[in-house]
MDAnalysis code that builds the backbone (N, CA, C; Angstrom):
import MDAnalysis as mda
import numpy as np

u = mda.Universe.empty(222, n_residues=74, atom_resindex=np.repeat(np.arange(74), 3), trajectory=True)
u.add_TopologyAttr("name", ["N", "CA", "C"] * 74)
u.add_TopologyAttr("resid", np.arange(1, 75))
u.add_TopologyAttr("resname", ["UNK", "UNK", "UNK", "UNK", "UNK", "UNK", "UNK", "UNK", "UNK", "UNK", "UNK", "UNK", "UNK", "UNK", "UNK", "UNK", "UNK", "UNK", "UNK", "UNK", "UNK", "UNK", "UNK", "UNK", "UNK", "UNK", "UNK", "UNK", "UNK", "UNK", "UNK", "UNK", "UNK", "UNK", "UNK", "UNK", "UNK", "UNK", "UNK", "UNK", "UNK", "UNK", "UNK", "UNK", "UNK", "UNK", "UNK", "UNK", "UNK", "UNK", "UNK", "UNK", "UNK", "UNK", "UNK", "UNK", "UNK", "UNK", "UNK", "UNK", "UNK", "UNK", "UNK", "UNK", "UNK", "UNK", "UNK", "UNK", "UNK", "UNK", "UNK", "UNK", "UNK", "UNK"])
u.atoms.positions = np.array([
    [-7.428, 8.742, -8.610],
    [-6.949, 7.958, -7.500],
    [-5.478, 8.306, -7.242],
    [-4.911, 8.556, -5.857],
    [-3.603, 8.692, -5.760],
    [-2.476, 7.506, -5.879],
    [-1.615, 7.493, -6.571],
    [-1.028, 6.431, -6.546],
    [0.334, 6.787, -5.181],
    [-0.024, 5.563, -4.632],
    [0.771, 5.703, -3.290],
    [2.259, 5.810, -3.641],
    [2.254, 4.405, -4.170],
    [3.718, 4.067, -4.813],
    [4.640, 5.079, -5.366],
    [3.772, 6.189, -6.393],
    [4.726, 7.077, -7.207],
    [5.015, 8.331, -6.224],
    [4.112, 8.559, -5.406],
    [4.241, 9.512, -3.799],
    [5.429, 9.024, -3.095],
    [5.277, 7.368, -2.955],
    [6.500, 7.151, -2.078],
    [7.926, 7.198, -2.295],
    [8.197, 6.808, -3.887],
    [8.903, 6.883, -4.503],
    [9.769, 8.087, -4.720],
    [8.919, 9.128, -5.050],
    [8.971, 10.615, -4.898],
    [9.572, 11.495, -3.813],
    [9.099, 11.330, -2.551],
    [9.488, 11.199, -1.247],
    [11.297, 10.939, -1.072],
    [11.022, 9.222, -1.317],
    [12.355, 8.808, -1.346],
    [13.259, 9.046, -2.140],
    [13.216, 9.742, -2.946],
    [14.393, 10.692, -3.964],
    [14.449, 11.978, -3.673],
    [13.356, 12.927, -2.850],
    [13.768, 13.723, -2.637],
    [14.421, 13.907, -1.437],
    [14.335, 12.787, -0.417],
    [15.481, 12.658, 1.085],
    [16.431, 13.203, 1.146],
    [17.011, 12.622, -0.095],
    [18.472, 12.347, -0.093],
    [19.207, 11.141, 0.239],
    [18.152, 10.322, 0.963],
    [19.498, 8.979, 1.365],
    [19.347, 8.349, 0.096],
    [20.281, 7.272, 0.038],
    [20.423, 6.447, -0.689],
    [19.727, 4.938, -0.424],
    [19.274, 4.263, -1.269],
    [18.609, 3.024, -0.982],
    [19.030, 2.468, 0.370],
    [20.337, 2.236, 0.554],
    [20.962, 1.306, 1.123],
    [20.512, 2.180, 2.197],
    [20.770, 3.232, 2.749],
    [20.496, 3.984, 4.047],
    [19.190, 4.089, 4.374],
    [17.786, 4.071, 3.184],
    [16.588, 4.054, 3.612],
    [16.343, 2.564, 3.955],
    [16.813, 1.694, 3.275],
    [16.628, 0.238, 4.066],
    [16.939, 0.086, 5.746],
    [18.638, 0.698, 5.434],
    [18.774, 0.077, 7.235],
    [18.107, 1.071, 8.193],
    [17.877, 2.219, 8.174],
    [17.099, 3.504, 8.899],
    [15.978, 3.103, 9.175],
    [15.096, 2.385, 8.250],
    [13.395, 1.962, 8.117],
    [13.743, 1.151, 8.348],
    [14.422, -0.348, 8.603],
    [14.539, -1.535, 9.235],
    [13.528, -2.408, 8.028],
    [13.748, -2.149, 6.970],
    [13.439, -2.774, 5.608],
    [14.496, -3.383, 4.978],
    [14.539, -4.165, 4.332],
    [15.355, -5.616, 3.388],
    [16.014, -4.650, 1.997],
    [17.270, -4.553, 2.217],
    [17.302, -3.640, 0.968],
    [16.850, -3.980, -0.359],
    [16.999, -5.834, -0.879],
    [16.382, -5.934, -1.816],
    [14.964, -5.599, -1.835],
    [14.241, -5.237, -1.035],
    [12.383, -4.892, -1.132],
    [12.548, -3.522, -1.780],
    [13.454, -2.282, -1.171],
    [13.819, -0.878, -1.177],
    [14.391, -1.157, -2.735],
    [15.752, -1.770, -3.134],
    [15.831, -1.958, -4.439],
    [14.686, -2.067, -5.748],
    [13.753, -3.139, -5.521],
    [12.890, -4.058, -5.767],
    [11.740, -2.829, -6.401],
    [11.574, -2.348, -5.209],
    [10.304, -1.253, -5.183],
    [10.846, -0.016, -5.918],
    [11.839, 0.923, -5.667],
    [12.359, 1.873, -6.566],
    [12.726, 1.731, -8.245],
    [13.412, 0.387, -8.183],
    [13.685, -0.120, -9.804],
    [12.258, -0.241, -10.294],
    [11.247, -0.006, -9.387],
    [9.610, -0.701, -10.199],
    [9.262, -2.285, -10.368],
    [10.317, -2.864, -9.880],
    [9.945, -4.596, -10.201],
    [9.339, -4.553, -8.859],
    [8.511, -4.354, -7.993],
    [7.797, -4.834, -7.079],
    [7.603, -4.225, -6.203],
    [6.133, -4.092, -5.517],
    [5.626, -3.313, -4.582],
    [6.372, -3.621, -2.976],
    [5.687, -2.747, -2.249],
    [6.316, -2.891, -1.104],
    [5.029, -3.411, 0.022],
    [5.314, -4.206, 0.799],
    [4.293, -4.622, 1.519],
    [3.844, -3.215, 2.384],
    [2.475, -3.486, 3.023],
    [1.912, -2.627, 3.986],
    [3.004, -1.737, 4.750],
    [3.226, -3.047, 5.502],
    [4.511, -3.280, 6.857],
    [5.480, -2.154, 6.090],
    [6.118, -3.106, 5.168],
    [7.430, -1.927, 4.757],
    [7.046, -0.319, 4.251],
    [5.996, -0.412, 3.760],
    [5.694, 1.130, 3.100],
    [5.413, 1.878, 4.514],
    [5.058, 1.335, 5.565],
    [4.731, 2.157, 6.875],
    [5.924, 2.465, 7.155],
    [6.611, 1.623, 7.524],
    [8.352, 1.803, 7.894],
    [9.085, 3.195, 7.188],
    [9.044, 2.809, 6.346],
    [9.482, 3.839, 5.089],
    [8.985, 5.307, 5.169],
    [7.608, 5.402, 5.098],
    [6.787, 6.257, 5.654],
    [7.160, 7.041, 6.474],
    [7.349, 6.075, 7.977],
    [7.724, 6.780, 9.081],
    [8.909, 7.709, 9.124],
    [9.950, 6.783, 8.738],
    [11.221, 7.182, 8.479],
    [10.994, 8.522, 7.424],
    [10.850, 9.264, 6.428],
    [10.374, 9.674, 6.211],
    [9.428, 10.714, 6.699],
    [8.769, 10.936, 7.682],
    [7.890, 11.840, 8.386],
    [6.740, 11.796, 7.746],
    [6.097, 11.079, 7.066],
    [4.700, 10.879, 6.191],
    [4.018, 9.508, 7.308],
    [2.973, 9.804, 6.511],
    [1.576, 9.376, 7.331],
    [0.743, 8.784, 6.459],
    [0.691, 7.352, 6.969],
    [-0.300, 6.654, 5.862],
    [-1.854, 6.392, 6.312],
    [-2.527, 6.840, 5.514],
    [-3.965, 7.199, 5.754],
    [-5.166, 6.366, 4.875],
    [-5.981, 5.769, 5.583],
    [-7.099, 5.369, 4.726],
    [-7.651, 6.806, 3.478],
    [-7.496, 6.695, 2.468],
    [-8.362, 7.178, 1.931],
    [-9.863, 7.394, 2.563],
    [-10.710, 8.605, 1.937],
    [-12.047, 9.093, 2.320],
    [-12.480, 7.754, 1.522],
    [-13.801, 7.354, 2.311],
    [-14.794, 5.983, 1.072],
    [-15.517, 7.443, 0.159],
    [-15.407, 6.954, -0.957],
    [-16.963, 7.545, -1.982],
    [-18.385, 6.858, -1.833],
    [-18.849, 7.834, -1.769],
    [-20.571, 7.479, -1.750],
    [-20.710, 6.684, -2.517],
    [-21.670, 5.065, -2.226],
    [-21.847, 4.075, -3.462],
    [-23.080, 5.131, -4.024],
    [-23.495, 4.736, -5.526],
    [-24.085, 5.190, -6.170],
    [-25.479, 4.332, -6.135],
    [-26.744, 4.979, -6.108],
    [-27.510, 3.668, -6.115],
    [-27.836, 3.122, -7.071],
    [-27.598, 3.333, -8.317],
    [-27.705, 2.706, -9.379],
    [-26.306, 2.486, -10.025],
    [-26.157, 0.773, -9.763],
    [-24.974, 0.192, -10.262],
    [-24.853, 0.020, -11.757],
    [-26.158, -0.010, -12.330],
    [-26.475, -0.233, -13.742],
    [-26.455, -2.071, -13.624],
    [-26.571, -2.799, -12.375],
    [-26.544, -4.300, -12.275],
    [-27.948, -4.638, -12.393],
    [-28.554, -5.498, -12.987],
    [-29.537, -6.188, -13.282],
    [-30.313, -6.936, -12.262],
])
């Protein structure tokens, strides 16, 4: 599974801005941008799109996987 978070994270260190500049650029709360980089807390939908954008990335539903027909459920 891709983890979004460590992508976004990733992203945002390789920019170059600094927290404070990806907050006001993305029109995000710098404590969320703090919050989310230190690892104490995710970033909502809303803000990870923002971020995203700013950024030049594109947030995408994942492909669904085929359910399996045997769940092994009773």
């Amino acid at each position: 599974m891709v983890d979004l978070g460590k992508q976004l994270r990733e992203a945002i260190q390789r920019s170059g801005l600094n927290r404070k500049q990806v907050a006001d650029r993305a029109g995000v709360a710098y404590c969320a941008i703090h919050g989310f980089m230190s690892g104490e807390r995710g970033l909502t939908l809303d803000s990870a799109s923002k971020v995203a954008e700013l950024l030049g990335l594109e947030l995408r539903p994942a492909k669904r996987r085929k359910a399996r027909a045997n769940h092994g459920w009773s």
